[in-house]
C-alpha positions in Angstrom: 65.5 -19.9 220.4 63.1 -19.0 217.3 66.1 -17.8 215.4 67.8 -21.2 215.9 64.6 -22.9 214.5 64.6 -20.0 211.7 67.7 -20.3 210.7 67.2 -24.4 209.9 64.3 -23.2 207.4 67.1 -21.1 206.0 68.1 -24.4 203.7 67.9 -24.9 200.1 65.5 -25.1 197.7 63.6 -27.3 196.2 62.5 -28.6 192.9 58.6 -29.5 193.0 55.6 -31.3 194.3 55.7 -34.5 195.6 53.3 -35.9 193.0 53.6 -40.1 192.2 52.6 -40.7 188.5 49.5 -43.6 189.1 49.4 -43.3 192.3 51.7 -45.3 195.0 49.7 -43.5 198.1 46.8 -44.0 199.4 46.3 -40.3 199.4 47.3 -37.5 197.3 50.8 -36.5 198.3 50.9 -33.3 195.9 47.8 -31.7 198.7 47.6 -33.7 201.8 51.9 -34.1 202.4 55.2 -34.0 201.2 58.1 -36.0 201.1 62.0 -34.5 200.8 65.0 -35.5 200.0 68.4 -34.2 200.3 70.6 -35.6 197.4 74.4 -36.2 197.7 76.0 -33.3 196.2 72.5 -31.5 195.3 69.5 -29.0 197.2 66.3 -30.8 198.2 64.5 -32.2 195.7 60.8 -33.4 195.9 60.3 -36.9 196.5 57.3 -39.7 195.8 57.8 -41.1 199.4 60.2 -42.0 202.2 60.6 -45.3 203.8 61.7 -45.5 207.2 63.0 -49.4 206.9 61.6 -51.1 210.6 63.5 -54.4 209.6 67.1 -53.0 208.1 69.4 -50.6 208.4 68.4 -48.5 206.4 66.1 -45.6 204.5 64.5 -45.7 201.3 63.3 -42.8 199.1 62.4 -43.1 195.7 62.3 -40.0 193.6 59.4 -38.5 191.9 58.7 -39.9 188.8 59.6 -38.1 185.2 57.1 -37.8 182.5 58.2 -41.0 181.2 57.5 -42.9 184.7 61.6 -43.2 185.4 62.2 -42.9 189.3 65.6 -43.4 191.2 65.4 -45.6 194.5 68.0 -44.4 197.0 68.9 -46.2 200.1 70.4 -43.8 203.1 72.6 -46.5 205.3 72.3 -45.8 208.9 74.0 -44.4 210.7 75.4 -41.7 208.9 72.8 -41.8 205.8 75.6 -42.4 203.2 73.6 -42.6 199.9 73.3 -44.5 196.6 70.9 -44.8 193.9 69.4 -47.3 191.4 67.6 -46.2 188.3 64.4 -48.1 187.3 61.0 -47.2 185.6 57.9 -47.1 187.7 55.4 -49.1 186.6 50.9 -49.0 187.0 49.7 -50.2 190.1 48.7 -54.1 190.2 45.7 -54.0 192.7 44.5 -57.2 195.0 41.5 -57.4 197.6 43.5 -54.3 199.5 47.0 -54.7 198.3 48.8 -52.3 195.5 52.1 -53.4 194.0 53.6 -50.9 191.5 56.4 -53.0 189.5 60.1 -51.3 189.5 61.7 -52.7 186.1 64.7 -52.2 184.4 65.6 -50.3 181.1 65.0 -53.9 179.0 62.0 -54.5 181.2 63.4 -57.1 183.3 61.9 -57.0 187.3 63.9 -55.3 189.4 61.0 -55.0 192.4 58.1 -53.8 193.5 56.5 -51.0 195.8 53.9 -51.9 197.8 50.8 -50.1 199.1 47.7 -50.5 201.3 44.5 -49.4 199.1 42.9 -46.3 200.6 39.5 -47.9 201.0 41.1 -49.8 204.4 43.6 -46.6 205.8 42.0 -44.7 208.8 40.2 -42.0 207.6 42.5 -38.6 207.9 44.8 -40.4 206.5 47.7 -38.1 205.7 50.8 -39.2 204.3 51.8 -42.4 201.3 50.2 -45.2 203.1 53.6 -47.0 201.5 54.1 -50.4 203.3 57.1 -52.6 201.8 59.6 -52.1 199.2 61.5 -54.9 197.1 64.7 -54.5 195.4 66.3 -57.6 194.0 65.7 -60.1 196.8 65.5 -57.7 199.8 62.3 -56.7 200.7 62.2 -53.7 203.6 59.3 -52.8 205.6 58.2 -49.5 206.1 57.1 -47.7 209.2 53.9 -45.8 208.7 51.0 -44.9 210.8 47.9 -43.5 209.4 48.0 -40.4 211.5 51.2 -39.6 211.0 52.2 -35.7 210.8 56.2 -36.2 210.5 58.3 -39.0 209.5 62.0 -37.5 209.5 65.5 -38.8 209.1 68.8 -38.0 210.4 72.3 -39.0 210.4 71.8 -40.7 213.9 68.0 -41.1 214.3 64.4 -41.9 213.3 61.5 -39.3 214.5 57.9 -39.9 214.1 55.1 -37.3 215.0 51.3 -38.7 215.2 48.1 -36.9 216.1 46.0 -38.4 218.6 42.6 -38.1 219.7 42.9 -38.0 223.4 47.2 -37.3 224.0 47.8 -34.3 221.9 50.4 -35.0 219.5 53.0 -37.9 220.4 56.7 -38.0 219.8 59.1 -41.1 219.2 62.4 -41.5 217.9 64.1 -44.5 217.0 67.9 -44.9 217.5 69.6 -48.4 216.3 65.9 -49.6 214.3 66.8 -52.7 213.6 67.4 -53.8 216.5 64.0 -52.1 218.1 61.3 -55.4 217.9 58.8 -54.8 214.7 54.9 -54.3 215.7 51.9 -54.1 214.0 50.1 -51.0 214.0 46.0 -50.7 213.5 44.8 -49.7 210.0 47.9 -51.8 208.4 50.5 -49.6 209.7 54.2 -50.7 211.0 56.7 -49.4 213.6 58.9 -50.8 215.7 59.4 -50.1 219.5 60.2 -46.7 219.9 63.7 -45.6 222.1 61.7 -42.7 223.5 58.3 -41.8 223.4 56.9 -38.4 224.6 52.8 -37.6 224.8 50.9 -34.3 225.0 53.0 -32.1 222.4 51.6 -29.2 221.3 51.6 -27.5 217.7 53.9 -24.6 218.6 53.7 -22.5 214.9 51.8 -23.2 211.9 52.5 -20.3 209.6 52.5 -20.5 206.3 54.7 -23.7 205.2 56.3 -23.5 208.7 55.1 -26.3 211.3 57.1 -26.6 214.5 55.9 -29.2 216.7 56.7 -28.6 220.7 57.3 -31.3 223.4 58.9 -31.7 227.1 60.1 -34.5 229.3 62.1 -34.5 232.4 63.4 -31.0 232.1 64.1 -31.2 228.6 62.3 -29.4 225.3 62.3 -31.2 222.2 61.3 -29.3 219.1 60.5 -30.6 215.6 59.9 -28.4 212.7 59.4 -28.6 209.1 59.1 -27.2 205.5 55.8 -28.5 203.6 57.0 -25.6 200.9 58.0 -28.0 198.2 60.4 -24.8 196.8 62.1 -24.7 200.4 62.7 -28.1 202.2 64.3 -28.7 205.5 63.5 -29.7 209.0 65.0 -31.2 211.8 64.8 -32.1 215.3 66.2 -30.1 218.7 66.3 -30.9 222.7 66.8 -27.7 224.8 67.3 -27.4 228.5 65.8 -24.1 229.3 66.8 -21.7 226.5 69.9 -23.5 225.7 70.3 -25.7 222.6 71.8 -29.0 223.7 71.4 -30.4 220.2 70.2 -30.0 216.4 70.2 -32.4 213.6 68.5 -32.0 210.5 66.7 -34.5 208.7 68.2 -36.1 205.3 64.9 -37.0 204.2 61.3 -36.8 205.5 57.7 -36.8 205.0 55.6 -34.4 206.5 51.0 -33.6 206.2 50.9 -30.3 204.9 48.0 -29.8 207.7 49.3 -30.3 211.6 
């Protein structure tokens, strides 16, 4: 069972920290979490965040900028997560009352969009991951599902998974299958989700060693396991279901963002 879970750790390298040039968290990703993203074609690359879209189809992750503030913003279609990627410069963060917008604009400085943020004085204190609300490209604007305690956000080819820490239910699983057709909700602290297709309380933190976290759940028989990379030179993760010691499933994640502390 631990060699199965080893052997998804076993996946390519990466090529940094997760570092956003002016900001475009409400923490800072390069120490308190990660965000990864598997490229068409390429090994996992470091990324500024990962939006998990509650009202499309869809996955957004924009790269980490380069020293002159150029990013790419690549949308992963669900299912499937078939990729492609628009090139725009990342511009200073315009802040409001508690509102961030950091201006995506082309290479004649025409707007292209905007990301948007929560300002960190107004996220839940423990914050842990890019407090990253809404994206606009052209005239789509998707919302992004966050949660200030948030430990995993991860994509695969057929699903959403989201790990929170709780102060009274241990750590609590959901995944989302088919998102946008699951209802949007508000969340406290400004966060967004959607109903969840299954939801599992009281999970434990099975291994924290070194960049390793593997987070451990059970319902009705079944083990669900979801582990992580937070070494930014080594991505991967993913998510299994067990029924005793036999793997019923494993998917990795395309893309995810994960606290570097369970």
């Amino acid at each position: 069972m631990r060699r199965a879970v080893a052997a998804m750790f076993a996946v390519v390298s990466a090529v940094g920290v997760a570092t956003i040039a002016g900001g475009v968290s409400a923490q800072d990703a390069s120490t308190r979490s990660i965000s990864m993203f598997a490229a068409p074609g390429s090994r996992w690359s470091a990324a500024a965040f990962v939006c998990d879209a509650t009202n499309r189809d869809h996955v957004l992750v924009l790269s980490a900028p380069t020293n002159g503030r150029r990013v790419r913003l690549w949308a992963l279609a669900k299912p499937g997560l078939a990729a492609t990627g628009n090139d725009a410069t990342l511009g200073r963060g315009d802040p409001g009352m508690n509102q961030i917008y950091y201006p995506l604009t082309g290479g004649g400085g025409e707007q292209l969009g905007w990301v948007h943020a929560l300002n960190p004085a107004i996220v839940e204190p423990g914050a842990t991951t890019p407090a990253v609300t809404s994206v606009k490209w052209g005239q789509q604007i998707t919302n992004c599902r966050f949660a200030p305690q948030t430990r995993v956000l991860g994509v695969t080819p057929r699903r959403s998974v989201q790990i929170t820490a709780t102060p009274t239910r241990g750590y609590l699983y959901r995944s989302y299958n088919d998102d946008a057709r699951l209802a949007e909700i508000e969340q406290p602290w400004g966060g967004r989700d959607t109903h969840a297709s299954l939801t599992i309380a009281n999970g434990q933190l099975l291994e924290h060693r070194g960049a390793r976290n593997v987070y451990h759940f059970t319902n009705n028989g079944y083990t669900y396991r979801v582990f992580v990379s937070t070494d930014p030179l080594r991505g991967g993760g993913g998510v299994q279901v067990l029924r005793g010691d036999r793997v019923l499933m494993t998917e990795p994640f395309g893309a995810y963002t994960a606290a570097v502390q369970p």
